[in-house]
C-alpha positions as CSV (number, residue, x, y, z in Angstrom):
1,X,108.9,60.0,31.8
2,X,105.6,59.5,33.3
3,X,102.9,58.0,30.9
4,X,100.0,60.2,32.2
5,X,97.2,58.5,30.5
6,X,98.2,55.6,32.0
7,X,98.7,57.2,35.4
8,X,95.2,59.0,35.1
9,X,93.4,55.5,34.4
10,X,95.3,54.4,37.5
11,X,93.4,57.1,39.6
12,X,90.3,56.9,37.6
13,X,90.0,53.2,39.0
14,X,91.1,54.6,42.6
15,X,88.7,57.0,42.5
16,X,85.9,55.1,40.6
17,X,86.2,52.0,42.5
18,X,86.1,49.9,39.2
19,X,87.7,49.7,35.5
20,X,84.2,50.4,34.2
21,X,83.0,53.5,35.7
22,X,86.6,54.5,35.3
23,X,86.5,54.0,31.6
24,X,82.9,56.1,31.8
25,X,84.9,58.9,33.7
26,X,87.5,59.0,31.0
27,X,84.9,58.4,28.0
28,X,86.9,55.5,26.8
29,X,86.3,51.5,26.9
30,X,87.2,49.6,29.9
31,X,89.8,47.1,27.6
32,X,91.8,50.5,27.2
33,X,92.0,51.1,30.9
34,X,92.5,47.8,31.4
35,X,95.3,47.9,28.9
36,X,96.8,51.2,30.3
37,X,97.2,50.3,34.0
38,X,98.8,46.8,33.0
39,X,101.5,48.7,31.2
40,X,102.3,51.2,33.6
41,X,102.7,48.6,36.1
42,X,104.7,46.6,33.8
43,X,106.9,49.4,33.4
44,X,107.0,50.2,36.9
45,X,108.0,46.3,37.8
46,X,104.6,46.4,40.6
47,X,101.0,46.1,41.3
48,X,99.1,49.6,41.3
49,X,96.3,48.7,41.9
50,X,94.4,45.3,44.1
51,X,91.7,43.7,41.7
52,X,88.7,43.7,43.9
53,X,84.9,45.4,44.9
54,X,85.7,48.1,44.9
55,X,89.2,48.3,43.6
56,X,91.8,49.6,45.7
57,X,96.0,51.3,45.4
58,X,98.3,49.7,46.5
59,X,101.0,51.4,48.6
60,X,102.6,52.6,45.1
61,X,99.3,53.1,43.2
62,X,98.4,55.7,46.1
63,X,101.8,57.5,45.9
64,X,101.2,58.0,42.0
65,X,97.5,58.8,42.6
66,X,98.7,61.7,45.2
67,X,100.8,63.1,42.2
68,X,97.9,63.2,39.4
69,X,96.0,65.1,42.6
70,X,98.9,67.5,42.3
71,X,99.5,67.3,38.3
72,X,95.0,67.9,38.7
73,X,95.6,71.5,40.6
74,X,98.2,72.4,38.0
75,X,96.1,72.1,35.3
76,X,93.0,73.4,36.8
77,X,95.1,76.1,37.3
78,X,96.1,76.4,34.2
79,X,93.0,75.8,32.3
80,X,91.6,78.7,34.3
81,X,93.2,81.1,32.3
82,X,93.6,79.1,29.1
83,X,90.6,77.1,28.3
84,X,91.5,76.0,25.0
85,X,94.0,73.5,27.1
86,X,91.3,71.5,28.8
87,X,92.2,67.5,28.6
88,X,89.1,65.7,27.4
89,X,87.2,63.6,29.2
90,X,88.6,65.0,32.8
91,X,86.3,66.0,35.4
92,X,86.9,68.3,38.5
93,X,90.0,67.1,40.9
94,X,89.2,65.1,43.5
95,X,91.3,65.9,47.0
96,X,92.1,63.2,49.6
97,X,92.2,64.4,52.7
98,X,92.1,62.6,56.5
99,X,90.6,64.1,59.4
100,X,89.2,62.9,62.8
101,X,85.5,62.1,63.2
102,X,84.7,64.7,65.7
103,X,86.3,67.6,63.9
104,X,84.4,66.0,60.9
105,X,81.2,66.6,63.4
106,X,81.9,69.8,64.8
107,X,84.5,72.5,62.6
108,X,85.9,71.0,59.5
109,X,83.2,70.2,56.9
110,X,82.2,74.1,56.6
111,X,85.7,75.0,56.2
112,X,86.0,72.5,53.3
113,X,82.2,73.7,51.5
114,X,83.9,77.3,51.5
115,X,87.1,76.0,49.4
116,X,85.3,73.8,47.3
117,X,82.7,76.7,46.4
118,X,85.6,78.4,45.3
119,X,87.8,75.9,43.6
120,X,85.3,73.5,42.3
121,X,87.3,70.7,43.9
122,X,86.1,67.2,45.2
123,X,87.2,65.7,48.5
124,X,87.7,62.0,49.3
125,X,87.5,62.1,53.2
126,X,89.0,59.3,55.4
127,X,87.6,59.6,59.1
128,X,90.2,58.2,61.5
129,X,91.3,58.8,64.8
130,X,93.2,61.9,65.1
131,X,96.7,59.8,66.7
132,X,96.2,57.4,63.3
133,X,95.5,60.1,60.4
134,X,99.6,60.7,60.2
135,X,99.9,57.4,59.0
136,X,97.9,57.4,56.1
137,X,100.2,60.8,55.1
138,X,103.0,58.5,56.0
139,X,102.0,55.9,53.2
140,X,100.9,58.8,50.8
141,X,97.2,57.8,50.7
142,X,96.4,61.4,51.4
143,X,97.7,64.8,50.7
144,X,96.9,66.3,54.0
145,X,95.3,65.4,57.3
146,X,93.8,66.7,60.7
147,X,96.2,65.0,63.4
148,X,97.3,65.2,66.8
149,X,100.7,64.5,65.8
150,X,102.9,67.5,66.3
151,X,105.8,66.4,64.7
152,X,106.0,66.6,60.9
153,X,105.3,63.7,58.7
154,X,108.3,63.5,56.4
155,X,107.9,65.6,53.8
156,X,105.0,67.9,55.1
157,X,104.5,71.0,56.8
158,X,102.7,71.4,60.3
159,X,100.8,73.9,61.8
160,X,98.7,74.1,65.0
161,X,95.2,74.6,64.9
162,X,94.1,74.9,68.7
163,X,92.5,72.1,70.8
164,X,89.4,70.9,70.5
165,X,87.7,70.7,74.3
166,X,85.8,67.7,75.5
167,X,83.2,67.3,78.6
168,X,82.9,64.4,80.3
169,X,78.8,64.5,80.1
170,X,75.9,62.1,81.1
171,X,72.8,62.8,81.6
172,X,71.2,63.5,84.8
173,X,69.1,60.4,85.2
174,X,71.9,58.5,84.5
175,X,74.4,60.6,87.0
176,X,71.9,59.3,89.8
177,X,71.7,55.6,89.1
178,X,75.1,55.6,89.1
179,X,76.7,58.1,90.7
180,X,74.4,58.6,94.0
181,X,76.9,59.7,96.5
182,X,79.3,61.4,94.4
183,X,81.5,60.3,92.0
184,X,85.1,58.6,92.3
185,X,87.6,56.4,90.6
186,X,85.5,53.1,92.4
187,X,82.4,54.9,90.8
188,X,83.4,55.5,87.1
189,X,85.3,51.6,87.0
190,X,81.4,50.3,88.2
191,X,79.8,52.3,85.5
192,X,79.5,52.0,81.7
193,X,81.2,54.3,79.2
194,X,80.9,55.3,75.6
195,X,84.0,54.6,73.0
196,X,84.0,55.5,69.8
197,X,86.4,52.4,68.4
198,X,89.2,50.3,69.6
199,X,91.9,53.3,68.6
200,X,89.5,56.0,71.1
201,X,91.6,56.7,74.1
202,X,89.8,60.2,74.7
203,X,87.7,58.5,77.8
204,X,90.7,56.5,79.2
205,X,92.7,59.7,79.1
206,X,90.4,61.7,80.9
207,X,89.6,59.4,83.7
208,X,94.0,59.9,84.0
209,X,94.0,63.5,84.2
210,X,90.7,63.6,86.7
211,X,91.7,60.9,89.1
212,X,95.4,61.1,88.8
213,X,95.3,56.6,87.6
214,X,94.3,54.1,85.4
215,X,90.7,53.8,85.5
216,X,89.3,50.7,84.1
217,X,85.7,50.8,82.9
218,X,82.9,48.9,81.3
219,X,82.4,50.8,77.9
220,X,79.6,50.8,74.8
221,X,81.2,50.8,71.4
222,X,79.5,53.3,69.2
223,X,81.7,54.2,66.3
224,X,79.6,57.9,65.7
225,X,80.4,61.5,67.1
226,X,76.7,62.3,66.5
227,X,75.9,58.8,68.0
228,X,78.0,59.6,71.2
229,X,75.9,62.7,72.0
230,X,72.7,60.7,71.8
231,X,73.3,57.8,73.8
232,X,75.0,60.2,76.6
233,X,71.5,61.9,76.4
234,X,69.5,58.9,76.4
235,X,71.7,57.3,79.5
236,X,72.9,54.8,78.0
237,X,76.3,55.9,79.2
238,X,79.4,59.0,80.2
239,X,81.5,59.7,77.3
240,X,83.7,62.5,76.5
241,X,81.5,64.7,74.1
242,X,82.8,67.9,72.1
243,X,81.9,71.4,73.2
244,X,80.6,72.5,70.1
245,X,77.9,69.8,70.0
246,X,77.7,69.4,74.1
247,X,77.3,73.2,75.2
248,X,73.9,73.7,74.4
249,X,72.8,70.4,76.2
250,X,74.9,71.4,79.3
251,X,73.3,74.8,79.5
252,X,69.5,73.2,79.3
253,X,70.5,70.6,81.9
254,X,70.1,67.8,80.1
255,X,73.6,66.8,79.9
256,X,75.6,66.9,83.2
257,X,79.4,67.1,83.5
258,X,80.8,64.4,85.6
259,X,83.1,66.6,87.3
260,X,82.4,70.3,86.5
261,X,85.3,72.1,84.9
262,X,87.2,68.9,84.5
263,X,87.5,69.4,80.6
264,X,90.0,67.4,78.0
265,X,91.9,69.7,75.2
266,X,93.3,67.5,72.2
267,X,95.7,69.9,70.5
268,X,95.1,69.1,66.9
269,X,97.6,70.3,63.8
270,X,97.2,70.3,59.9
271,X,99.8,68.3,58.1
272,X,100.0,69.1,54.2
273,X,102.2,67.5,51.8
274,X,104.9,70.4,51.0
275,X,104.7,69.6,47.1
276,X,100.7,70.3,47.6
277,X,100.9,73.3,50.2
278,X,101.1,75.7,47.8
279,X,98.2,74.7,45.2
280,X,96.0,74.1,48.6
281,X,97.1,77.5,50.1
282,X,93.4,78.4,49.9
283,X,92.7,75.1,51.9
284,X,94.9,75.5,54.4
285,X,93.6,79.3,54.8
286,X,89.8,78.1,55.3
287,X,91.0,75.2,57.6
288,X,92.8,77.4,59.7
289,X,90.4,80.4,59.9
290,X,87.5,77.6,61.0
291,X,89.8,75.8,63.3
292,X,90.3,79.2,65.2
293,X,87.4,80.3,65.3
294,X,86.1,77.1,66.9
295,X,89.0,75.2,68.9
296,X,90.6,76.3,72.0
């Protein structure tokens, strides 16, 4: 059986960061979380949890922290309709969830605000890129993600959420110093891009579809969806920027697409854990409504 004092110090120290703010979140001394987690990983035969600022799960420690974020809707459940059960020294349940930085930017933070209004839940958001955020399901660091993988993760369910649409936008000043006789393949290699990180193949992919190759480029590295828009706007480069934050630019003229009508659809899905989907049915219900009222 589960020791689930220990196994809540273990997430406490997840979510914390530290034993001491742990121990604070629990209302107990750090020697007794301390104490607790080096059982449970006696017992369990290995390391929960890396020693270090801030402290971090191992592979297992996440796996076990996914199941007191699922043992955490349970009770809130419960204690919903019988108070007198609330565990001491808990506080609301705290949701780890992975999503791509531009859906972060654009759709999925309202959707979130209207479950957590309802439910009282936290959220521990990773931001990765959409073809990475199966993995961390994969490894059971989170208990659903936004993805551009289509296939199910082991052990979760799928379902499609539309595509977000990109234009490939600069601004105008910077479409004539660069582009003053039209633009082609030979045109966009000689002129500097905008990429969000080493993983972001969103410009690369576009510059495929548009030209029918492999286009090399020059790029900026600019690890911000917020940040993209504004360097595309202060010419420092082209960049594939989302719809919901480009349109109104485009329509004022002071973003240009590079070649009009050329957009870029990522077809995105929402993975969930299938032993989570239905506490997070409400979830999945505001991510879904938001994500279809928004994407493509």
């Amino acid at each position: 059986m589960i020791d689930y004092g220990a196994a809540r110090a273990v997430a406490a120290v997840v979510r914390t960061g530290s034993f001491d703010q742990a121990a604070a979140a629990l209302n107990v001394t750090p020697s007794a979380i301390s104490q607790r987690v080096r059982q449970l990983e006696e017992r369990m035969g290995t390391v929960l949890i890396r020693r270090g600022a801030p402290c971090t799960a191992t592979e297992a420690g996440a796996q076990l922290c996914r199941h007191m974020e699922q043992v955490g809707m349970l009770e809130q459940d419960l204690v919903s309709r019988l108070p007198a059960l609330a565990p001491e020294g808990t506080g609301p349940v705290t949701l780890c969830l992975a999503c791509n930085a531009d859906s972060l930017g654009t759709w999925f933070l309202p959707a979130l605000a209207e479950f957590g209004r309802e439910t009282g839940y936290l959220f521990d958001i990773t931001v990765e890129d959409e073809d990475h955020t199966a993995d961390w399901l994969r490894q059971g660091r989170v208990l659903a993600a936004v993805s551009a993988t289509a296939q199910p993760v082991q052990g979760c369910r799928v379902i499609p959420l539309g595509a977000l649409r990109y234009h490939a936008t600069a601004s105008p000043d910077y479409i004539l110093r660069h582009f003053p006789e039209g633009l082609d393949a030979g045109a966009l290699e000689r002129a500097p891009a905008l990429t969000f990180d080493r993983k972001d193949r969103l410009q690369k992919l576009w510059a495929r579809q548009a030209f029918g190759r492999e286009v090399r480029f020059a790029s900026h590295w600019l690890a911000s969806t917020h940040g993209f828009l504004e360097a595309s706007l202060a010419g420092m480069g082209w960049a594939l920027n989302p719809a919901p934050l480009a349109a109104a630019h485009l329509a004022a003229g002071t973003l240009v697409e590079l070649l009009p009508g050329e957009v870029f659809d990522r077809p995105l899905y929402w993975q969930i854990n299938r032993h989570a989907a239905a506490q997070l049915t409400g979830l999945t219900k505001a991510v879904t409504t938001r994500a279809r009222a928004v994407l493509v």
